[in-house]
C-alpha positions as CSV (number, residue, x, y, z in Angstrom):
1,X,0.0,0.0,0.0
2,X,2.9,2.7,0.7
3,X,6.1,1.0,-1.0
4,X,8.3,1.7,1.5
5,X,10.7,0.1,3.3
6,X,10.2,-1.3,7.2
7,X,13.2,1.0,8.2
8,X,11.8,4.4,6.3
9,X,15.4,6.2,5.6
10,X,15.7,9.9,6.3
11,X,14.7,10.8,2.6
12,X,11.6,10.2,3.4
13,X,9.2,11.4,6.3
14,X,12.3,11.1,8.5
15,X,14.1,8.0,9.7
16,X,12.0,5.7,11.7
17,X,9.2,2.3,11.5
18,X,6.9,2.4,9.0
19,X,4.5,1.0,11.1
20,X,4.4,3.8,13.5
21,X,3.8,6.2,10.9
22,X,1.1,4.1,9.7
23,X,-0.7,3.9,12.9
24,X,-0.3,7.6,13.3
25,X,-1.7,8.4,10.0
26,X,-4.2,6.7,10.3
27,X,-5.0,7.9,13.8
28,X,-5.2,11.5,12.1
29,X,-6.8,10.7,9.1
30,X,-3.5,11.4,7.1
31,X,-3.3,7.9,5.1
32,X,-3.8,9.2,1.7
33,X,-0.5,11.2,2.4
34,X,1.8,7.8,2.7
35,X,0.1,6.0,0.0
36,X,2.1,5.2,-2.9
37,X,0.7,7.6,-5.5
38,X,0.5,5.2,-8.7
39,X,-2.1,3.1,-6.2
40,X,-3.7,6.1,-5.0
41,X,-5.7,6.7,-8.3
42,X,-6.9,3.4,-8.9
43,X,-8.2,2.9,-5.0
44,X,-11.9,2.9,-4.0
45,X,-12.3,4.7,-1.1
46,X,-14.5,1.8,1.0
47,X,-11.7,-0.9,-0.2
48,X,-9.1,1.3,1.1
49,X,-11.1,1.9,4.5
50,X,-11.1,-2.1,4.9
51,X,-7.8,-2.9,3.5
52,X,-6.2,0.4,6.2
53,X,-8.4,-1.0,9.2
54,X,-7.5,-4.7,8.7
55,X,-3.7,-3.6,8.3
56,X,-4.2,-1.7,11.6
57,X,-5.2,-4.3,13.7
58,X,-2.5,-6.5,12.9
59,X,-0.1,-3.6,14.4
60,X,-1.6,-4.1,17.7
61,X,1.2,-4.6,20.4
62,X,-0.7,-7.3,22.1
63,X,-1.0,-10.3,19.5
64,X,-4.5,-10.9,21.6
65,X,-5.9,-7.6,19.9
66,X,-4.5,-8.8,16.5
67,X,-7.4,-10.3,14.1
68,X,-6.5,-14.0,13.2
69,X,-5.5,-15.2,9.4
70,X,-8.6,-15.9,8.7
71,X,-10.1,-12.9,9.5
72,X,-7.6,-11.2,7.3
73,X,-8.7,-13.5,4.9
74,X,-12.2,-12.7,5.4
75,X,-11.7,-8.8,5.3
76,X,-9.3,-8.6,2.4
77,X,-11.8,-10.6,0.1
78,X,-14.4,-7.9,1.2
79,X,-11.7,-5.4,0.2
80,X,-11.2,-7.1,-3.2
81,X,-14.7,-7.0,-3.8
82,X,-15.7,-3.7,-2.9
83,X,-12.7,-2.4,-5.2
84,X,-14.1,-4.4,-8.4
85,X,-17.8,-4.1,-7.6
86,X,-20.1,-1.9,-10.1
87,X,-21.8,0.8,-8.5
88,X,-25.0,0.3,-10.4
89,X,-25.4,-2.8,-8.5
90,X,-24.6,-2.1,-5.1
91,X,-27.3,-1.6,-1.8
92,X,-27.8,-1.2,1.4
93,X,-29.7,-3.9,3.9
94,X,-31.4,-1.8,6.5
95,X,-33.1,-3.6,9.6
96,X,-34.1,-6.3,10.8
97,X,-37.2,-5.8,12.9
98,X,-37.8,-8.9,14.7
99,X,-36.2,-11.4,15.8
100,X,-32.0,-11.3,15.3
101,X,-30.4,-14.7,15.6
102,X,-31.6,-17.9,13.7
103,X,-32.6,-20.8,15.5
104,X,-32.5,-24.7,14.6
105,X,-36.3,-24.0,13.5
106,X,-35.8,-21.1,11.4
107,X,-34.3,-20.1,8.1
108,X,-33.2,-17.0,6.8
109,X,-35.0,-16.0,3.7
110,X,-34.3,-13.3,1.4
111,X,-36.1,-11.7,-2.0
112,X,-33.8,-9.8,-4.3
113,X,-35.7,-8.0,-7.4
114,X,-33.6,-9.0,-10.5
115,X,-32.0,-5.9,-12.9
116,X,-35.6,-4.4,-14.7
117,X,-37.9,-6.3,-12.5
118,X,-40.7,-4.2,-11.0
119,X,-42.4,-5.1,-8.1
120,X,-45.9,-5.4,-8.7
121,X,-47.4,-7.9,-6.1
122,X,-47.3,-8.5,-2.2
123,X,-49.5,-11.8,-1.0
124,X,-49.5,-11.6,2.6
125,X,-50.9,-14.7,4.5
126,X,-51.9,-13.3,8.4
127,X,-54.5,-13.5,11.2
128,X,-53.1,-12.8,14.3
129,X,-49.7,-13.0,12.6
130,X,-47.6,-12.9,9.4
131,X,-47.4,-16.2,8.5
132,X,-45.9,-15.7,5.2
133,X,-45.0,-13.6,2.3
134,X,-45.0,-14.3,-1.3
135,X,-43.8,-11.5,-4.1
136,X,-44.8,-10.9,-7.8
137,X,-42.3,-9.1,-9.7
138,X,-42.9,-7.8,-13.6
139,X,-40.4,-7.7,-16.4
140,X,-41.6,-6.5,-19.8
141,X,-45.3,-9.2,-19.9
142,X,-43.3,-11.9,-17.8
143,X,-44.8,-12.1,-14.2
144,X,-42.1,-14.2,-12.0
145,X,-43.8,-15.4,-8.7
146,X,-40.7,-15.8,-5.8
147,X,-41.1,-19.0,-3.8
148,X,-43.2,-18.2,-0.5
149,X,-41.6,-17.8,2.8
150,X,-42.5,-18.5,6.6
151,X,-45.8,-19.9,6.2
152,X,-45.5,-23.4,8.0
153,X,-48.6,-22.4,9.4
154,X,-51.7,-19.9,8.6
155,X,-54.4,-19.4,6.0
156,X,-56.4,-17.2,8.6
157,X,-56.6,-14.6,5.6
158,X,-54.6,-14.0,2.3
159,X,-54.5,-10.6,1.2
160,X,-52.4,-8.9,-1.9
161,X,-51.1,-5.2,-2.4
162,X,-51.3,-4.0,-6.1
163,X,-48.9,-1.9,-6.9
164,X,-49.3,0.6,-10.3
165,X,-46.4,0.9,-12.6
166,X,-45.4,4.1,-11.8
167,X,-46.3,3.2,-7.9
168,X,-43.2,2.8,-5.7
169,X,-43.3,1.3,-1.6
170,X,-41.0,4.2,0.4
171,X,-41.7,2.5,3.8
172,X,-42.7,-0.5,5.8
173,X,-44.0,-0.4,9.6
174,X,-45.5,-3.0,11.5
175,X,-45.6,-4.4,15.2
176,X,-43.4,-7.2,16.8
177,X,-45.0,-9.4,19.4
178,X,-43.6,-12.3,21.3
179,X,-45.4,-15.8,22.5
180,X,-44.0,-19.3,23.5
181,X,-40.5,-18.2,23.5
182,X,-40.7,-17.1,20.0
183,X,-40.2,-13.4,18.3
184,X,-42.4,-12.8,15.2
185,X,-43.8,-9.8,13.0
186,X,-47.5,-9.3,14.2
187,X,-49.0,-6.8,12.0
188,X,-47.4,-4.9,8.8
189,X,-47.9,-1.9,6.8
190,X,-46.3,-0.6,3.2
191,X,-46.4,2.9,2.5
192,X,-45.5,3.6,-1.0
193,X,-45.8,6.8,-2.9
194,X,-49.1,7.0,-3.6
195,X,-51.2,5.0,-0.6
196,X,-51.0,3.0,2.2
197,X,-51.5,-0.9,2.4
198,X,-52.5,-2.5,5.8
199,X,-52.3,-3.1,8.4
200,X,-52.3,-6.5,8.0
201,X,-52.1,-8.6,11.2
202,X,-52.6,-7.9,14.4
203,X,-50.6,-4.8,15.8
204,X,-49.1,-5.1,19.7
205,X,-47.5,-2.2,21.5
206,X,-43.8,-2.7,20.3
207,X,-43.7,-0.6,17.2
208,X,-40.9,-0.7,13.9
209,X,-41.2,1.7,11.1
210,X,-38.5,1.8,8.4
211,X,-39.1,5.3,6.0
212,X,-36.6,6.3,2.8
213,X,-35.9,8.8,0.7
214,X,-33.8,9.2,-2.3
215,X,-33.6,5.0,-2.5
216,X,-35.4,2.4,-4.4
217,X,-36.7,-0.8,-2.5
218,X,-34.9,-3.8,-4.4
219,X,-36.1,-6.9,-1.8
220,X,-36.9,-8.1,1.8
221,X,-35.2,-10.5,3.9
222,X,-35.5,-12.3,7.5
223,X,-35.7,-14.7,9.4
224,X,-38.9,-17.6,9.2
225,X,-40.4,-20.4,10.0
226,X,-43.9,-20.5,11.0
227,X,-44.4,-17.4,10.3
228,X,-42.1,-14.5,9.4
229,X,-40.4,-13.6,12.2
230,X,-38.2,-10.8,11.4
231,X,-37.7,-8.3,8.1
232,X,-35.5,-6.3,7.1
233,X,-35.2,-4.2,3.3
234,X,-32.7,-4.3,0.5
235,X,-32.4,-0.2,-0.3
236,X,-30.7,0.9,-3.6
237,X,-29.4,4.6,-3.7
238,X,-30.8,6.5,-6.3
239,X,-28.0,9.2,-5.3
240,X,-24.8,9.1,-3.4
241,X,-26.6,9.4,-0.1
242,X,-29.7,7.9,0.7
243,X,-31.8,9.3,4.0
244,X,-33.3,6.8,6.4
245,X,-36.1,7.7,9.2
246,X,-37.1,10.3,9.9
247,X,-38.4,9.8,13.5
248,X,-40.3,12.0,15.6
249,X,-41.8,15.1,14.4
250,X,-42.3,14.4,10.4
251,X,-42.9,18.2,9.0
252,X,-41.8,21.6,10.8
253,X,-45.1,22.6,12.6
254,X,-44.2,26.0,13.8
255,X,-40.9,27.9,14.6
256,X,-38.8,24.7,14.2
257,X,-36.3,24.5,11.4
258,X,-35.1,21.4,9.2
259,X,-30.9,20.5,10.3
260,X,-28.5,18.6,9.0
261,X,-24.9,17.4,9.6
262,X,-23.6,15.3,6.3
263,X,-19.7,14.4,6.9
264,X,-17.3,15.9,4.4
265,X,-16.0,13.5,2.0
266,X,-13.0,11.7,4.0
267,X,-13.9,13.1,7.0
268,X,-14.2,10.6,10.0
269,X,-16.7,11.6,13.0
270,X,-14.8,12.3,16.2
271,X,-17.3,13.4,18.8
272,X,-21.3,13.8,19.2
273,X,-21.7,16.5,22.2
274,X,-25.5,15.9,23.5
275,X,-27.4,17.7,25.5
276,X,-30.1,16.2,27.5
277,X,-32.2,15.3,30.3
278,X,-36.1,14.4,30.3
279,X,-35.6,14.7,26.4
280,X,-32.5,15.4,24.0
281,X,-32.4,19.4,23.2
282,X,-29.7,19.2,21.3
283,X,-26.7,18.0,19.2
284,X,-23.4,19.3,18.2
285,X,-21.1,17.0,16.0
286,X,-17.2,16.9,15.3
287,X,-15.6,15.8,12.5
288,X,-11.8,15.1,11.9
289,X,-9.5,15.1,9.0
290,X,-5.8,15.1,8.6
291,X,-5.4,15.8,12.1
292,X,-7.7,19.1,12.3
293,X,-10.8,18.9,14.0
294,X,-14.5,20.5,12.5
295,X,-17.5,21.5,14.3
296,X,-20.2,23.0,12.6
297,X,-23.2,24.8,14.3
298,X,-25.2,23.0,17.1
299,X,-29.0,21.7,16.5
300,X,-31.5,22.4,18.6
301,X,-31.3,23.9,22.3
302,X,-33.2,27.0,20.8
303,X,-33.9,28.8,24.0
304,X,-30.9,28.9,26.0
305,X,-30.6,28.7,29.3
306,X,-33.1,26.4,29.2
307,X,-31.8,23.0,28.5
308,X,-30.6,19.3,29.7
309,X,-29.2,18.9,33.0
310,X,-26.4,16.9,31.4
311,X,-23.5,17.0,29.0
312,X,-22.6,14.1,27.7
313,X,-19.7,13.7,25.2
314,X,-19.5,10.7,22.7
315,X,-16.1,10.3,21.3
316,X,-15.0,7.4,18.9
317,X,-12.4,5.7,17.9
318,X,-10.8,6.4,14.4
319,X,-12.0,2.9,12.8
320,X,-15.1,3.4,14.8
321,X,-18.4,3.0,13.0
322,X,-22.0,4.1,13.5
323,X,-24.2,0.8,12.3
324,X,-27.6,2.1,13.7
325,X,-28.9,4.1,16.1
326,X,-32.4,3.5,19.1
327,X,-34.3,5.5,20.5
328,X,-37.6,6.8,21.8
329,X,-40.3,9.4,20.6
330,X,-42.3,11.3,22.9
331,X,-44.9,14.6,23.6
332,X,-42.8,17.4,25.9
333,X,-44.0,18.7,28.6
334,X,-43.1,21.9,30.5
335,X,-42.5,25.4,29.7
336,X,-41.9,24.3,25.6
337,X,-45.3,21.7,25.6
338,X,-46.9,19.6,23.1
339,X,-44.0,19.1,20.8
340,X,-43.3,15.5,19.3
341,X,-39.6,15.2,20.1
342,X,-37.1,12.8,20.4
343,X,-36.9,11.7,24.4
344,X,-33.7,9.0,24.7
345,X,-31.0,8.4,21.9
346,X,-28.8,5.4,21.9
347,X,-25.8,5.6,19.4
348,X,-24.9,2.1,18.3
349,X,-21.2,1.3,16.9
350,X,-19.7,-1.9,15.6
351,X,-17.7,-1.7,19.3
352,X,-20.2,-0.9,21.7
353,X,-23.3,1.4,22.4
354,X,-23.2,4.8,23.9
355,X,-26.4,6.1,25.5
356,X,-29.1,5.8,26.3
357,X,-29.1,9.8,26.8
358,X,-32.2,11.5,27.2
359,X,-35.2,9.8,29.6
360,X,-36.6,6.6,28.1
361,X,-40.2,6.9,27.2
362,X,-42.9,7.3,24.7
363,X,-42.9,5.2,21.2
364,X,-39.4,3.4,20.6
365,X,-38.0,3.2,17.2
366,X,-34.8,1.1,16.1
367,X,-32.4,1.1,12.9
368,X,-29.6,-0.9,11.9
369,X,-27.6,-1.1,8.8
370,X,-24.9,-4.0,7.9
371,X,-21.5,-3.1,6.3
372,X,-23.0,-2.7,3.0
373,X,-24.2,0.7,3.8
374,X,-21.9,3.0,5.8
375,X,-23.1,6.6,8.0
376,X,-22.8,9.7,6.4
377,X,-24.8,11.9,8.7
378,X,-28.0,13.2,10.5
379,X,-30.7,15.0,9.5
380,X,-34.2,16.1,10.9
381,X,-36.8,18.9,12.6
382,X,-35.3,21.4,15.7
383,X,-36.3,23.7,17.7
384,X,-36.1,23.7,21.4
385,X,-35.1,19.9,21.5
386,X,-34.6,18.0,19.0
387,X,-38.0,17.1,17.3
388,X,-36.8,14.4,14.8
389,X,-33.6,12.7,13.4
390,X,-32.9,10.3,10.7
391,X,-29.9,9.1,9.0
392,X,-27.6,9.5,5.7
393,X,-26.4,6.1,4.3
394,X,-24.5,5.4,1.9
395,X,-23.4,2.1,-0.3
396,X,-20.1,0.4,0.6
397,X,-21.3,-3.3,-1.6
């Protein structure tokens, strides 16, 4: 990746290890500056990210911390592939809602819309359930029918969404109930661009909701067996960035104001200051690159001194990423009443979770993304807390 020697001679960047320049640079952000130019040109970005952060780990002093060989494996394959994939084909698996780990019992199904198919039917088998789903897709006259998944048990009721041609889903919500040990979807919804289908089911108390903009749906997945107990979506970006959510407040209502933070191109995120208490008031974030540090405006906290009664500071490492991020919606109360804001925020990693911050109560919402879509930002409704927040994805596969 640089060409250099172990033993870098004084000529260049000064006598010393190679490797300790490497972790320093990428510590700061400065890798592009050591990489041998000729490769630089011909690098994609996400391969390089992989490719720097697998090299990384094996300069751990502790050869506990180091990943094994075949993890390195494992990671430079992904590399490989992500440097010869074609963009045109490339998205983004969002979710799952539901269940997370497969059991003997279950299998992990997913539905992938082939290049130029349209989807133009959902059969949905349910009662007091999903049992199963089953998906029509068009290409040209030719209907193709997908085999049916879940679905052990059911025929309770068989319903079908019709979509139009020029009709496109933007959404899926539903419910998640839990009985005899098992996690399963309970009631679901599709919202496309033109009406709303559902809800089919029954719906319990614990909510999901998975919105888009700027993305095409291109399949489902899960996990079944009786019935379908978790899904998830297959989002194609129709631009560079893709937005996810929003939740909370889904239109300025009054003196709030639409924010957003989007990183910079090769800028890593550094720190997210929040301010909170009963609810979150407000955000301020911190990017990094080549070793200088960028903060843009806060969002939200409007009406200073009024505010959280805490500070809290996120700060993350340098090959630290955001996969997804829970929370809970809720009405304020108080001197700034009635506002749908955002009460608790949870920032999720591929290391650990910071938060909750905020006070834990009102409707909960949840989003995950694997690493075929990486975070590119927030966005949302402010005022005197934080009203809403979604997130900017983009694709990595």
């Amino acid at each position: 990746m640089c060409g250099r020697h172990a033993l870098i001679p004084r000529s260049q960047d000064g006598r010393g290890f190679l490797a300790t320049l490497a972790q320093q640079s990428c510590e700061e952000n400065r890798l592009d500056e050591i990489i041998l130019p000729k490769l630089k040109n011909q690098m994609r970005e996400d391969s390089l990210k992989v490719f720097s952060a697998t090299a990384y780990q094996c300069l751990k002093e502790n050869r506990s911390d180091r990943p094994t060989m075949g993890s390195i494996v494992e990671k430079l394959e992904n590399a490989l592939r992500l440097q010869v994939c074609n963009n045109s084909t490339t998205f983004i698996k969002v979710g799952t809602c539901g269940k997370q780990s497969v059991s003997l019992d279950d299998d992990q199904w997913s539905v992938e819309l082939e290049p130029n198919h349209k989807l133009q039917k959902i059969t949905i088998d349910h009662g007091d359930v999903i049992y199963s789903l089953m998906f029509t897709s068009q290409c040209r006259d030719i209907f193709h029918i997908s085999n049916k998944v879940g679905g052990s048990a059911g025929r309770d009721f068989i319903s079908e969404v019709m979509l139009d041609t020029d009709e496109e889903i933007i959404g899926i919500k539903g419910t998640i109930d839990t009985g005899d040990s098992n996690t399963f979807i309970s009631s679901l919804t599709f919202e496309t661009n033109k009406a709303t289908y559902g809800p089919f089911g029954r719906a319990s108390e614990c909510i999901f909701s998975i919105p888009w903009e700027n993305g095409s749906l291109v399949g489902f997945y899960g996990i079944s067996g009786d019935f379908i107990n978790s899904i998830g979506v297959y989002l194609k970006a129709n631009d560079e960035i893709m937005k996810v959510g929003t939740w909370g407040r889904t239109a300025p209502a009054g003196p709030e104001s639409i924010w957003s933070f989007e990183l910079e191109r090769n800028h890593h995120l550094q720190e997210i200051t929040i301010d909170h208490g009963d609810y979150v008031y407000s955000l301020a974030f911190t990017s990094q690159y080549k070793g200088l540090s960028y903060r843009p405006e806060k969002v939200g906290g409007w009406y200073e001194p009024y505010g959280g009664d805490k500070n809290s500071v996120v700060t993350f490492d340098w090959n630290e990423e955001i996969i997804g991020i829970v929370g809970t919606v809720a009405v304020s109360e108080g001197l700034h009443a009635g506002y749908t804001v955002i009460s608790s925020i949870s920032i999720v990693t591929d290391k650990r979770t910071h938060g909750p911050f905020g006070t834990e109560r009102g409707t909960p919402f949840t989003i995950q993304w694997d690493n075929s879509g990486s975070f590119a930002g927030f966005y949302g409704v402010c005022g005197a807390y934080i009203d809403s927040i979604g997130v900017y994805l983009k694709s990595t596969l």
